[in-house]
C-alpha positions as CSV (number, residue, x, y, z in Angstrom):
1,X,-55.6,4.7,-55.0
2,X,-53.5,7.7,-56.1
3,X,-53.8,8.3,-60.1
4,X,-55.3,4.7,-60.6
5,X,-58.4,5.0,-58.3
6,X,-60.6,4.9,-61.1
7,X,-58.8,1.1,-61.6
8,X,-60.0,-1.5,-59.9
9,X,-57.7,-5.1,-58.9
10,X,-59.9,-7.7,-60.0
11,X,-60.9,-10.3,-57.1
12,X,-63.9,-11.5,-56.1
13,X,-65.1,-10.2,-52.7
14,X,-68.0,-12.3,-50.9
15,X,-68.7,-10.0,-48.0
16,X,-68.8,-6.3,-48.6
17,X,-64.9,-5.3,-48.4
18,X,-63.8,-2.2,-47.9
19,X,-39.8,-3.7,-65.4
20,X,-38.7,-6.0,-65.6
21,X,-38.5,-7.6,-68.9
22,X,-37.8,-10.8,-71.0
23,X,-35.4,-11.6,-72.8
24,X,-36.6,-14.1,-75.7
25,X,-34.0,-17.2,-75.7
26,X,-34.3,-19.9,-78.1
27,X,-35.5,-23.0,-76.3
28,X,-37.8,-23.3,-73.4
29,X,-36.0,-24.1,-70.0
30,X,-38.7,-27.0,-70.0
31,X,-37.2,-30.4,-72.2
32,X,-39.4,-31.0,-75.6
33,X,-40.1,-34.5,-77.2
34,X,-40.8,-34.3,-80.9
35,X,-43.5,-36.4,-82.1
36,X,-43.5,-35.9,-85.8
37,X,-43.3,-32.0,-86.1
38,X,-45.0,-31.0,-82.9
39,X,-43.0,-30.5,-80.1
40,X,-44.6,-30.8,-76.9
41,X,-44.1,-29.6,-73.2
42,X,-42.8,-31.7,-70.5
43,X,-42.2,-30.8,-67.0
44,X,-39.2,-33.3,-66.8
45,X,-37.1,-30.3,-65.3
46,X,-36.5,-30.7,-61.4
47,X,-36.3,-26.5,-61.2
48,X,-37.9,-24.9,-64.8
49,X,-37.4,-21.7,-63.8
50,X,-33.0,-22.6,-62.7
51,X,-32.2,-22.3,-65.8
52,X,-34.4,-19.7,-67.8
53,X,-33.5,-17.4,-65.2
54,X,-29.8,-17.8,-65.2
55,X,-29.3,-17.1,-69.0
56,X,-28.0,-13.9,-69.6
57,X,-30.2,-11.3,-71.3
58,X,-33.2,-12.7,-69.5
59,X,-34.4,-9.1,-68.2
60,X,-34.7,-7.0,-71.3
61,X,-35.3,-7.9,-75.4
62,X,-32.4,-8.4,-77.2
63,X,-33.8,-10.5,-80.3
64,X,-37.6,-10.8,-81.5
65,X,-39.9,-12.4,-79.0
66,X,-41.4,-14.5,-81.5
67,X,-37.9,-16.7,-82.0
68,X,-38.1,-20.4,-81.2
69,X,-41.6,-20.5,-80.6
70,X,-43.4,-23.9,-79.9
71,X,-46.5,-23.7,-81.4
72,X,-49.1,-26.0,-80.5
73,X,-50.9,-26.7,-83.8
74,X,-48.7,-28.0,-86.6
75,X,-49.0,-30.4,-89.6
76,X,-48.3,-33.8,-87.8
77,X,-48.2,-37.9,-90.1
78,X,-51.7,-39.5,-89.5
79,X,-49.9,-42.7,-87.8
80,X,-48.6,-39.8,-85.0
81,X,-52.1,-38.6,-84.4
82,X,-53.6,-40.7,-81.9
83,X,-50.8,-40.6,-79.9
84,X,-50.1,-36.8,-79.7
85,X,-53.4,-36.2,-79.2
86,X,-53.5,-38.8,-76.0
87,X,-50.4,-36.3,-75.2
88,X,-51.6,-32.6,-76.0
89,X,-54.3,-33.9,-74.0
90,X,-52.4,-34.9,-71.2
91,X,-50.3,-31.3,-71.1
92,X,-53.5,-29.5,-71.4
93,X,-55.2,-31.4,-68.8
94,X,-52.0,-30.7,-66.5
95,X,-51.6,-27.0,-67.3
96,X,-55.3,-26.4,-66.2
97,X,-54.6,-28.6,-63.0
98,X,-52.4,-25.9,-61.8
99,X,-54.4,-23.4,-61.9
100,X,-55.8,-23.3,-58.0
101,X,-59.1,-21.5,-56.3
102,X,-57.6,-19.4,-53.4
103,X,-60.3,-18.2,-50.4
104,X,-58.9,-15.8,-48.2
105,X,-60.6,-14.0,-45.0
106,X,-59.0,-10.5,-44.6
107,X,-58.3,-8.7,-41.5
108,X,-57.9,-5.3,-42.9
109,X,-56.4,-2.5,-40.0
110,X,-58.3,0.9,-39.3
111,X,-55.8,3.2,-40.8
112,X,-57.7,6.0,-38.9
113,X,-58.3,4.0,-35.4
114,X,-55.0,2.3,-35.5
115,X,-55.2,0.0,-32.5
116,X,-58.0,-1.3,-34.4
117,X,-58.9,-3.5,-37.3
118,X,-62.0,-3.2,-39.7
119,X,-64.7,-5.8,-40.0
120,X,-63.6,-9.8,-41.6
121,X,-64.0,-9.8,-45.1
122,X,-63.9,-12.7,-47.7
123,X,-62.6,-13.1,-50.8
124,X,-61.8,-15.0,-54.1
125,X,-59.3,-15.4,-56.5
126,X,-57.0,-17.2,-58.9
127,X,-53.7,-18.5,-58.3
128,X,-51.0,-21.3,-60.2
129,X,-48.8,-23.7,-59.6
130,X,-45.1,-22.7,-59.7
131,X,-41.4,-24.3,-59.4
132,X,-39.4,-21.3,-58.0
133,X,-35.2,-22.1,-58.1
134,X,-33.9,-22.9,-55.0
135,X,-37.3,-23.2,-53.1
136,X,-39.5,-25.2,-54.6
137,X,-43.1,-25.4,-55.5
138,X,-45.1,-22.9,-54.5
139,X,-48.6,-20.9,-55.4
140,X,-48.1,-17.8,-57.2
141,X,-51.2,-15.0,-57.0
142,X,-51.7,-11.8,-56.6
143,X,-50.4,-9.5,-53.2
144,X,-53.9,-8.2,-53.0
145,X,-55.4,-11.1,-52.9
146,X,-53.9,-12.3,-50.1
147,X,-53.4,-8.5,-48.4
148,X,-53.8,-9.0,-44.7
149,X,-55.0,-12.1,-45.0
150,X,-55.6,-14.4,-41.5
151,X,-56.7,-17.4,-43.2
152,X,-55.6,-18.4,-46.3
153,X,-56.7,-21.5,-48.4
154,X,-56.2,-23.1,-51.9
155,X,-58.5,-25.4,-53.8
156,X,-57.4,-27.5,-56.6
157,X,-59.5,-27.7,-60.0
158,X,-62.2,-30.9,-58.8
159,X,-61.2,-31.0,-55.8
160,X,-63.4,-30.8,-52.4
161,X,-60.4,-30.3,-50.5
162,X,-59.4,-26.8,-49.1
163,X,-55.9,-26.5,-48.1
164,X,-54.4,-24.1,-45.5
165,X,-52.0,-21.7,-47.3
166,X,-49.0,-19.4,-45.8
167,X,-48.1,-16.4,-47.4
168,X,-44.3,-16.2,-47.6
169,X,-43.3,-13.7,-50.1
170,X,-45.2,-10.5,-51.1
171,X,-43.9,-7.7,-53.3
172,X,-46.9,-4.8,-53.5
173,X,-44.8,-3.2,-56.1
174,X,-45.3,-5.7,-59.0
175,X,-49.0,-6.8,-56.9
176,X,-47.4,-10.7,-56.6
177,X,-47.4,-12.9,-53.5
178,X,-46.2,-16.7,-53.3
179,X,-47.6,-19.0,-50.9
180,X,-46.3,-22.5,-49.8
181,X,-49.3,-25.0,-49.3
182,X,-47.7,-27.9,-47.1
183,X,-50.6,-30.4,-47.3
184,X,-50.7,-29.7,-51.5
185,X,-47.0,-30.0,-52.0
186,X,-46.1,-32.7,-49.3
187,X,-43.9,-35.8,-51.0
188,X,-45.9,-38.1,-49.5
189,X,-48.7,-37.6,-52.0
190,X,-49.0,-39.8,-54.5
191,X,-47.7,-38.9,-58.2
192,X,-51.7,-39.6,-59.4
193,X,-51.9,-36.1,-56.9
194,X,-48.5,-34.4,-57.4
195,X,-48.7,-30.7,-59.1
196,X,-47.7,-29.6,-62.9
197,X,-45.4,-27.1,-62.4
198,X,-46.5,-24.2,-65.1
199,X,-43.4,-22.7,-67.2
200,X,-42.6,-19.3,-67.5
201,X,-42.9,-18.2,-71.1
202,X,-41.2,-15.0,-73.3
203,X,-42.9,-11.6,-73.6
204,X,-45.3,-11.9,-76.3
205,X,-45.2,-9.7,-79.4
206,X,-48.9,-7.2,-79.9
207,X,-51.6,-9.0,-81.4
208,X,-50.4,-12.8,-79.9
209,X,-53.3,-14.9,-79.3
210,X,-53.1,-15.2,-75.2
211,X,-55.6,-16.9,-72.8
212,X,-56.6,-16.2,-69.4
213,X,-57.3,-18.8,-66.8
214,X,-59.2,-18.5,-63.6
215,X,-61.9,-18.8,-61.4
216,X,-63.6,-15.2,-62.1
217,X,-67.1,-14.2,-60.2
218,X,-70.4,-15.7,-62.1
219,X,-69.5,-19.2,-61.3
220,X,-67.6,-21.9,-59.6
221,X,-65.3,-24.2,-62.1
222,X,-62.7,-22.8,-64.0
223,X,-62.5,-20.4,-66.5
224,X,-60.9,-19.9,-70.1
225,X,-61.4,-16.8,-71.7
226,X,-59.1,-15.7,-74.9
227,X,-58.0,-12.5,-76.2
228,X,-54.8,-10.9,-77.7
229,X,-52.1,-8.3,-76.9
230,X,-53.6,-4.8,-77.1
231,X,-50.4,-2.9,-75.5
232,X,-47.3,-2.8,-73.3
233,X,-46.0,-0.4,-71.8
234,X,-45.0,1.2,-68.1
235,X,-48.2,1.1,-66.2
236,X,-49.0,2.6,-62.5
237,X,-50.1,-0.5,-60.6
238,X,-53.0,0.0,-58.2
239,X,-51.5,-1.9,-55.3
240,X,-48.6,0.4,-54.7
241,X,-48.6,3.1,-57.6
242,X,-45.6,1.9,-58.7
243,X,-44.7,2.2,-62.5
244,X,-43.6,-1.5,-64.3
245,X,-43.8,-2.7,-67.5
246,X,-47.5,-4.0,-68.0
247,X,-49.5,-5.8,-70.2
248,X,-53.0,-4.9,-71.7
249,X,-54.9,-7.7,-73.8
250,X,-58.6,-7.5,-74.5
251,X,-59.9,-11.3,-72.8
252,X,-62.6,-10.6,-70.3
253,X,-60.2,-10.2,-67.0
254,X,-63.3,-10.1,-64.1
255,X,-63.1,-9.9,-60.6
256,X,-61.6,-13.2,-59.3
257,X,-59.4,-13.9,-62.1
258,X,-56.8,-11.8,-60.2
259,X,-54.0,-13.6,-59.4
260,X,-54.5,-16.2,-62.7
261,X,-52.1,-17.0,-65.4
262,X,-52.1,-15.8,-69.1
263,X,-50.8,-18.2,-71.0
264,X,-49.7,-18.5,-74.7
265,X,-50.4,-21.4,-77.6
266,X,-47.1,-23.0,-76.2
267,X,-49.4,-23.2,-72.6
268,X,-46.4,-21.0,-71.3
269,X,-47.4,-18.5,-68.6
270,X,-46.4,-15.0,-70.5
271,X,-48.5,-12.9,-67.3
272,X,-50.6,-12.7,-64.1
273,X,-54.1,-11.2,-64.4
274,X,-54.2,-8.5,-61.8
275,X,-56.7,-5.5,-62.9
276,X,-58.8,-3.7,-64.9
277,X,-60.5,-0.7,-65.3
278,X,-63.9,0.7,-63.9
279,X,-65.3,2.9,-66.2
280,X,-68.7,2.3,-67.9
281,X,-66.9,3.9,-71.4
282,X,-64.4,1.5,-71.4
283,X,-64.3,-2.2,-72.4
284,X,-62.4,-4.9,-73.0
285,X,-59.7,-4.0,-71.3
286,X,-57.2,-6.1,-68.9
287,X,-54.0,-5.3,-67.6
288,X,-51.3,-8.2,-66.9
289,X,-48.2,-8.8,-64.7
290,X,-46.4,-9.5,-67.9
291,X,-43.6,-12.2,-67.7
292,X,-40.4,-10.3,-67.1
293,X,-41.5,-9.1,-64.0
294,X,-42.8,-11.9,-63.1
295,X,-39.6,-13.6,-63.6
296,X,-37.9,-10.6,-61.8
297,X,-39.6,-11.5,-58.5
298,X,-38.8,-14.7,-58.7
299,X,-35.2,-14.2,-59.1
300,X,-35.4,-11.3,-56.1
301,X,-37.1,-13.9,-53.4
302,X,-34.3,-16.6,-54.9
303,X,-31.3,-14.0,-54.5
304,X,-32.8,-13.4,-51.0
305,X,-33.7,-16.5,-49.8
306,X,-37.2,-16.4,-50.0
307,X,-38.1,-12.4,-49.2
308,X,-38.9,-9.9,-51.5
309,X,-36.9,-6.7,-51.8
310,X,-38.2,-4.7,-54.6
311,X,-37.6,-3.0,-57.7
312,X,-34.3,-0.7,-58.6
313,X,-35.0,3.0,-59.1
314,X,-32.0,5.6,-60.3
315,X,-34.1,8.2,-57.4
316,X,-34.2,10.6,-59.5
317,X,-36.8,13.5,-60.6
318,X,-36.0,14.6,-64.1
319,X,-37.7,17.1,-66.8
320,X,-38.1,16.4,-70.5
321,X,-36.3,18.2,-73.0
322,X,-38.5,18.6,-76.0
323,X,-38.2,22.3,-76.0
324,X,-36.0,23.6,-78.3
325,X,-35.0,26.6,-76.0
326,X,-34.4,24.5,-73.2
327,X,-31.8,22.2,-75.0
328,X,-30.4,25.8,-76.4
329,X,-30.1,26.6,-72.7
330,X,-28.1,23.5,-71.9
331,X,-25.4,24.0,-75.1
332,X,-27.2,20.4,-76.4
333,X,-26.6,21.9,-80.2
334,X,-23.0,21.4,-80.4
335,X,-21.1,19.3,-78.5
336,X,-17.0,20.0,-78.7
337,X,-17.3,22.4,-81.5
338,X,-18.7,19.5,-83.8
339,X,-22.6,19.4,-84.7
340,X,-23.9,16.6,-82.9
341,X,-27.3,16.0,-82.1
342,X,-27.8,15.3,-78.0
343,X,-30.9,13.8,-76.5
344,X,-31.7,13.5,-73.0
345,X,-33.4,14.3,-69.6
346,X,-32.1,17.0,-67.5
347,X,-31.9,16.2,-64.0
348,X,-34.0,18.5,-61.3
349,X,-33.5,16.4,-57.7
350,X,-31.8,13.2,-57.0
351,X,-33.0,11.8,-53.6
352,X,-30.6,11.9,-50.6
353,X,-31.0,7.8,-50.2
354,X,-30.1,7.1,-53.5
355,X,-27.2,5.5,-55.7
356,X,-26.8,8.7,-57.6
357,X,-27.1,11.0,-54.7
358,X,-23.2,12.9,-54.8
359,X,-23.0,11.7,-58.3
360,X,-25.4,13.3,-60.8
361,X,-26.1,17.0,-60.3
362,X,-29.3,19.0,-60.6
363,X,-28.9,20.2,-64.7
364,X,-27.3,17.1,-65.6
365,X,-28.5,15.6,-68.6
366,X,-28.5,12.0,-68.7
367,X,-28.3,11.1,-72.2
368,X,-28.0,7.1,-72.2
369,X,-28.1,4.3,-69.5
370,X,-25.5,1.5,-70.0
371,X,-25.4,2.3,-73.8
372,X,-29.1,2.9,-74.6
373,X,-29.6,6.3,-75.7
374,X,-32.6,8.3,-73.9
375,X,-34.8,10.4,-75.8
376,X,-35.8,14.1,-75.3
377,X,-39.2,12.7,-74.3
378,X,-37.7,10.3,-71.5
379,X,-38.0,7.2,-73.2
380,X,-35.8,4.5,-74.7
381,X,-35.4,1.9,-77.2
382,X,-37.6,-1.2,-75.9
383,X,-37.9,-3.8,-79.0
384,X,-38.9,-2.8,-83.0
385,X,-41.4,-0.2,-83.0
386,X,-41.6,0.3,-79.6
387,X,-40.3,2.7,-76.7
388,X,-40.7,3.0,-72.7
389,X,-39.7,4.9,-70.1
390,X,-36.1,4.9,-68.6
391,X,-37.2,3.6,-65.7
392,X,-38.0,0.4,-67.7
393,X,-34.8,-0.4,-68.0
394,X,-33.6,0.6,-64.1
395,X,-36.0,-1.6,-63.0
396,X,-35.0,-4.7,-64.8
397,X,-31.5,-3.8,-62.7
398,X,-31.5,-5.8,-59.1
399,X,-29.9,-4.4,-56.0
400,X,-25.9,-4.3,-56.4
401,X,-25.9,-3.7,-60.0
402,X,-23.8,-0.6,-61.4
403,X,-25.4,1.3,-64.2
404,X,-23.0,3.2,-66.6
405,X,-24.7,6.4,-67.4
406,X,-23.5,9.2,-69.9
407,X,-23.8,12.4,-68.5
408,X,-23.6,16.0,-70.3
409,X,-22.6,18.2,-67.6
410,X,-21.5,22.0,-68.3
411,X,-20.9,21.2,-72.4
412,X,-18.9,18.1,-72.0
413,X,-20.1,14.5,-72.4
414,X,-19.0,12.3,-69.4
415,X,-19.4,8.5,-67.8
416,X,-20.5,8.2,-64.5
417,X,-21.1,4.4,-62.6
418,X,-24.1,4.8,-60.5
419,X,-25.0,1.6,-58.1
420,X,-29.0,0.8,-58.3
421,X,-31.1,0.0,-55.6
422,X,-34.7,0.0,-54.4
423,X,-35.6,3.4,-53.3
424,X,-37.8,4.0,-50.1
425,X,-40.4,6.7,-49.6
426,X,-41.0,9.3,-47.3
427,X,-44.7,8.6,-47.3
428,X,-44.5,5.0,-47.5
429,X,-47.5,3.0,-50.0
430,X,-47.7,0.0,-47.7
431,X,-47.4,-1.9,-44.5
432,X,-46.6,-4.9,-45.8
433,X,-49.1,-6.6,-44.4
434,X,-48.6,-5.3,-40.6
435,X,-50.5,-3.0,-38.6
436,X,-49.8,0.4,-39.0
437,X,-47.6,2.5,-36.1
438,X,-49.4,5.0,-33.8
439,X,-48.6,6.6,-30.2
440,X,-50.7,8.0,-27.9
441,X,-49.7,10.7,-25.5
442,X,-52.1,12.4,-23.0
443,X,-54.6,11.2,-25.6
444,X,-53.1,12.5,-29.1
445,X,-53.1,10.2,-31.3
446,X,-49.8,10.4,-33.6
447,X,-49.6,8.0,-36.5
448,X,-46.8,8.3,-39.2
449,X,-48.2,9.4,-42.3
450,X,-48.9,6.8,-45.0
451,X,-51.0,6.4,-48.6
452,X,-53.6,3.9,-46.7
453,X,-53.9,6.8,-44.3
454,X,-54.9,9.4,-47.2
455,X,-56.9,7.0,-49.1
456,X,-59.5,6.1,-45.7
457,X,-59.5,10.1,-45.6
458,X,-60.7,10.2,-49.4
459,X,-57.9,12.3,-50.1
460,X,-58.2,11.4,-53.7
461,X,-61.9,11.7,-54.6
462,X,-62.5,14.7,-53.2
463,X,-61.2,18.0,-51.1
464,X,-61.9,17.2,-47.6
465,X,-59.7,19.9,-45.7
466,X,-57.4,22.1,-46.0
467,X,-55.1,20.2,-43.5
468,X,-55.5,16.8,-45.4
469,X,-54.7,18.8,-48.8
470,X,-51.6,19.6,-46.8
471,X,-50.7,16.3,-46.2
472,X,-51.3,14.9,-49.8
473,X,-48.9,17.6,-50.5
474,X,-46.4,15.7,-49.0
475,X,-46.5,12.2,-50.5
476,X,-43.7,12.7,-53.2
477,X,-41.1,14.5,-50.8
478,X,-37.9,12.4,-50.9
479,X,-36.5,10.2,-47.7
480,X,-34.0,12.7,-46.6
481,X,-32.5,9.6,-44.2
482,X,-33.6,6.1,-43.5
483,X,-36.3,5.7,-41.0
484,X,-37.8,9.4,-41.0
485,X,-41.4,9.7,-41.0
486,X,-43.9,12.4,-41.5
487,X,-45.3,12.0,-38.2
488,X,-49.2,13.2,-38.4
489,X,-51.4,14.0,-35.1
490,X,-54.7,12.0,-36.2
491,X,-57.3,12.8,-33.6
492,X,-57.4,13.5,-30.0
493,X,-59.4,11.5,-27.6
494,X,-61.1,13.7,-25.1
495,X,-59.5,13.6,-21.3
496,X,-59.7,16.1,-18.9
497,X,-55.7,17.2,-19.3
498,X,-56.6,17.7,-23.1
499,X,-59.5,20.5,-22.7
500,X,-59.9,22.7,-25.1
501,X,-57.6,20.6,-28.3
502,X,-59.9,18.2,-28.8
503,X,-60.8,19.3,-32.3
504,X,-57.1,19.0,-33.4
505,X,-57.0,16.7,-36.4
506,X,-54.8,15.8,-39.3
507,X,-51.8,17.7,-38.5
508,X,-48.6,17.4,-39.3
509,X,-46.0,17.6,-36.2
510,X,-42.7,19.2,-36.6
511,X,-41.3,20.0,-33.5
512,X,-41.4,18.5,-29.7
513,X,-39.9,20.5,-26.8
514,X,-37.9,23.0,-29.8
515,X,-36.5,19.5,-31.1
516,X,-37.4,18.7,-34.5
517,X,-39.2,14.9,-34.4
518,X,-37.6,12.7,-37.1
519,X,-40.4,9.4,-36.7
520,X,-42.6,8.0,-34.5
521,X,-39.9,6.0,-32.6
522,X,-37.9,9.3,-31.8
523,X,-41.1,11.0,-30.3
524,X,-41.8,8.4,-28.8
525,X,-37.9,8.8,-27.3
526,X,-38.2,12.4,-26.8
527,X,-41.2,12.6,-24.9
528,X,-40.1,9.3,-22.6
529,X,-36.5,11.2,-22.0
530,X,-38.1,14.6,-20.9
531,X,-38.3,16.0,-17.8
532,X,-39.1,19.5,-18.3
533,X,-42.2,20.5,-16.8
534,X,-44.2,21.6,-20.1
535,X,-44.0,19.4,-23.1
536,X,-44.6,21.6,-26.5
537,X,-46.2,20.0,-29.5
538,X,-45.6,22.2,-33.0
539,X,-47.5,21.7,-36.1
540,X,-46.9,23.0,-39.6
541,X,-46.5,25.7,-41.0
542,X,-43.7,26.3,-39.4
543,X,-44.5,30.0,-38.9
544,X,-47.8,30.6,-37.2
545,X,-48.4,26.8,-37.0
546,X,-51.0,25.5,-34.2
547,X,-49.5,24.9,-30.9
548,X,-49.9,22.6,-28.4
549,X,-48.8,23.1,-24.1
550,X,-49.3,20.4,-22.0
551,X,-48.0,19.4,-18.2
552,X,-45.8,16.0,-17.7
553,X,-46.4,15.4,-14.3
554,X,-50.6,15.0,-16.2
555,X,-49.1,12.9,-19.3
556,X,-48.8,9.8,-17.8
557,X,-52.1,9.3,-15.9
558,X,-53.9,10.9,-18.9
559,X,-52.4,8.4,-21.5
560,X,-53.4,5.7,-19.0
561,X,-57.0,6.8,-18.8
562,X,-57.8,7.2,-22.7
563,X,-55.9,3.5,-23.5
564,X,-58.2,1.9,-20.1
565,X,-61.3,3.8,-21.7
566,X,-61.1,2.6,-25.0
567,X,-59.5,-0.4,-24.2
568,X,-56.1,0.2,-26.3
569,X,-53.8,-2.9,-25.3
570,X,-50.6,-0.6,-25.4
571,X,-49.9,3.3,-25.7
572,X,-47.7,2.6,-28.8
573,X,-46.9,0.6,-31.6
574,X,-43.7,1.1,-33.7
575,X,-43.0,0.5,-37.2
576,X,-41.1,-1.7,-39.1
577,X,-41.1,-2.7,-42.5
578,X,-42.6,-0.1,-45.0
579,X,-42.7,0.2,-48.8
């Protein structure tokens, strides 16, 4: 959807279906036996992950990634061989046990017909075997794998057994679900049955041999394929057009390996396989949750005992400042009478619901972000070589966590503390799994405005109407206050009372009875709490926008008519958690 429709999330469908970052640390938070020279990984640790991610540093590079490596090959004595082989094997034989089959039937909603949901599809993809702090073991996959999924199951490598899954924690933003399998994880299993946990491993360095395993489309057993690292950088993610840190290696990612891990020589999960893209031109190309955000997550379900919250954001819309006039404008040339070179973003909107909002001003330029200076070109110091966005960084942040940022405001340099926090949208990306809201009145259909809505318009591939163009329009407005909507009139189902409107479609409401309609919910308030004779119904533009009349003593027997015709359960459904 959005800018990455040409991308594709790579699981397998059966029936036709509609950052975070590392920080390198010396040892593994797995225990190592050395036997001779190679050292080889155990999962002796009750929690893995407790304490990898409670070192400090863990979110973003502060030495080479490649530092205290475990290495798999190595010179080893000829009287060691037998046995470490009989071990390698072992670990290898354990690692590729953890990777799991997952088969989930989706029950996707109409987006258009709200009450409504689209026809069962199937689905296939990859999933692993995890030890998250605090919670326990658990499957980790992809979030659209397991998007609106009402039966879930996981199947272990060689096994004929499928085992009923629930989904417990999904965050769209970084496309990673985790799911508890009861019946896989129970303690009553004997240890000849009980899981390998798989460790998290560091951000690899480009060119790093890396392998991905899975259970991709073209067969039925598992999968190995190998490759290296091509890039990483900040990456739109398809799920919820968010930007994180990403990973791009060249192995073969196809559709059903979604969801599988990447692993290094060490057999250390450095990513998550999650999509590629669809162009004929292009090949060899695979993009992967890489490690850091992975790990980021994990440590947001821990932090919030066991549900996601999402990704930091500063909330703020900024403008490069690689023109040499522009900087001119902004006295960046000299700072205090001395010559000193400034770099920085200027500031053009900070959104009402954020940390900064009544902190930064529009023409601020924010020159570095808890002491890492931010170029002209928006970007920042990542590790040797190599630079990302600012955002990077914000987003390695969790909820709570003041950022220091230098500020050069009206040509003087200044610290301001800015709290972080996951920013919500206007136009919201996803449902999280729920149906979407809609309200029916005299038969208008309202539904709030949403990117699944746009997309089942085909508001992306090509101009439909003016009116939808309108709407698309809207997506990036900022949340002026928690809870607003842009409430959208979808379609009108034809009643007697409604003569005459019944081609209405795809507008956006403004105003009810004069009164300007925040959401859903508050129409839904307004038009209950009237008792004017005439209820009014504006639509934008707010100047010479359509207009809808219609009686009250009609509304209620209409709206009961349309819901008994099409057999509509209830007149309204509300929202409730967005992204």
């Amino acid at each position: 959807m959005m800018a990455l429709a040409h991308q594709q999330s790579c699981f397998a469908v059966i029936v036709v279906a509609a950052a975070a970052l590392y920080i390198p640390v010396s040892v593994s938070a797995f225990s190592f036996s050395k036997i001779g020279e190679q050292a080889l990984i155990h999962n002796s640790c009750a929690h893995p992950l407790r304490a990898t991610i409670e070192r400090d540093g863990l979110f973003w590079p502060s030495s080479s990634p490649n530092y205290g490596r475990i290495e798999r090959s190595s010179t080893i004595s000829d009287e060691d061989d037998d046995e470490l082989f009989d071990e390698e094997e072992f670990v290898l034989a354990s690692t590729l046990d953890a990777v799991v089959k997952i088969y989930a039937t989706h029950s996707d909603p109409d987006f258009l017909i709200p009450w409504q949901k689209r026809q069962q599809t199937t689905s296939t993809s990859s999933g692993f075997v995890i030890d998250v702090p605090g919670i326990g073991l658990r499957v980790m996959t992809n979030a659209h794998s397991v998007e609106y999924g009402s039966v879930v199951q996981v199947q272990r490598r060689g096994d004929d057994e499928k085992h009923a899954a629930i989904v417990e924690a999904v965050g769209n933003e970084c496309d990673l679900a985790l799911l508890r399998v009861d019946s896989l994880f129970s303690p009553q299993n004997d240890d000849q049955f009980q899981p390998f946990a798989m460790p998290i491993g560091p951000l690899p360095a480009l060119q790093d041999d890396v392998e991905v395993i899975g259970y991709p489309a073209g067969g039925d057993s598992l999968c190995v394929t190998k490759g290296v690292v091509s890039r990483i950088e900040m990456q739109e993610y398809a799920q919820a057009g968010a930007s994180l840190l990403a990973m791009q290696i060249d192995a073969a990612i196809n559709p059903g390996n979604s969801g599988g891990p990447v692993v290094n020589d060490a057999l250390e999960v450095v990513g998550v396989a999650f999509q590629g893209i669809d162009e004929e031109s292009i090949e060899n190309v695979g993009y992967v949750v890489p490690a850091s955000v992975v790990r980021h997550f994990l440590e947001d379900v821990r932090r919030n005992n066991g549900k996601y919250t999402g990704f930091c954001h500063l909330g703020i819309d900024v403008s490069f400042l690689e023109n040499k006039t522009y900087r001119k404008f902004l006295k960046m040339d000299n700072l205090e009478g001395e010559k000193k070179r400034i770099s920085g973003v200027c500031v053009r909107r900070i959104q009402p619901t954020a940390g900064a909002f009544g902190i930064l001003q529009p023409m601020d330029v924010v020159m570095a972000v808890d002491g890492i200076p931010v170029g002209n070109d928006g970007k920042i110091p990542f590790r040797r070589g190599e630079r990302v966005n600012l955002g990077c960084y914000i987003s390695s942040l969790f909820p709570g966590d003041v950022a220091t940022v230098s500020i050069f405001r009206d040509g003087k340099e200044m610290e301001v503390a800015i709290p972080v926090s996951p920013v919500k949208h206007l136009v919201p990306s996803h449902y999280n799994n729920r149906p979407p809201p809609y309200l029916i009145c005299s038969g208008f259909v309202f539904t709030a405005l949403s990117v699944p809505y746009l997309d089942a318009k085909g508001a992306w591939d090509d101009f439909y109407t003016e009116d939808v163009s309108y709407l698309l329009g809207l997506v990036h407005t900022p949340l002026k206050q928690e809870g607003d909507e842009v409430v959208v009139l979808t379609q009108v189902l034809a009643h007697e009372a409604n003569l005459g409107y019944e081609h209405l479609i795809d507008l956006h409401l403004l105003k009810f009875n004069g009164v300007e309609v925040k959401s859903l919910g508050h129409l839904n308030t307004l038009i209950s709490e009237n008792e004017e004779q005439f209820m009014t119904f504006e639509f934008a533009p707010e100047e010479g926008g359509r207009l809808i009349v219609m009686e009250r003593a009609l509304c209620e027997q209409a709206t009961e008519d349309v819901c008994k015709e099409h057999s509509i359960g209830s007149h309204y459904v509300l929202r409730t958690d967005t992204v």
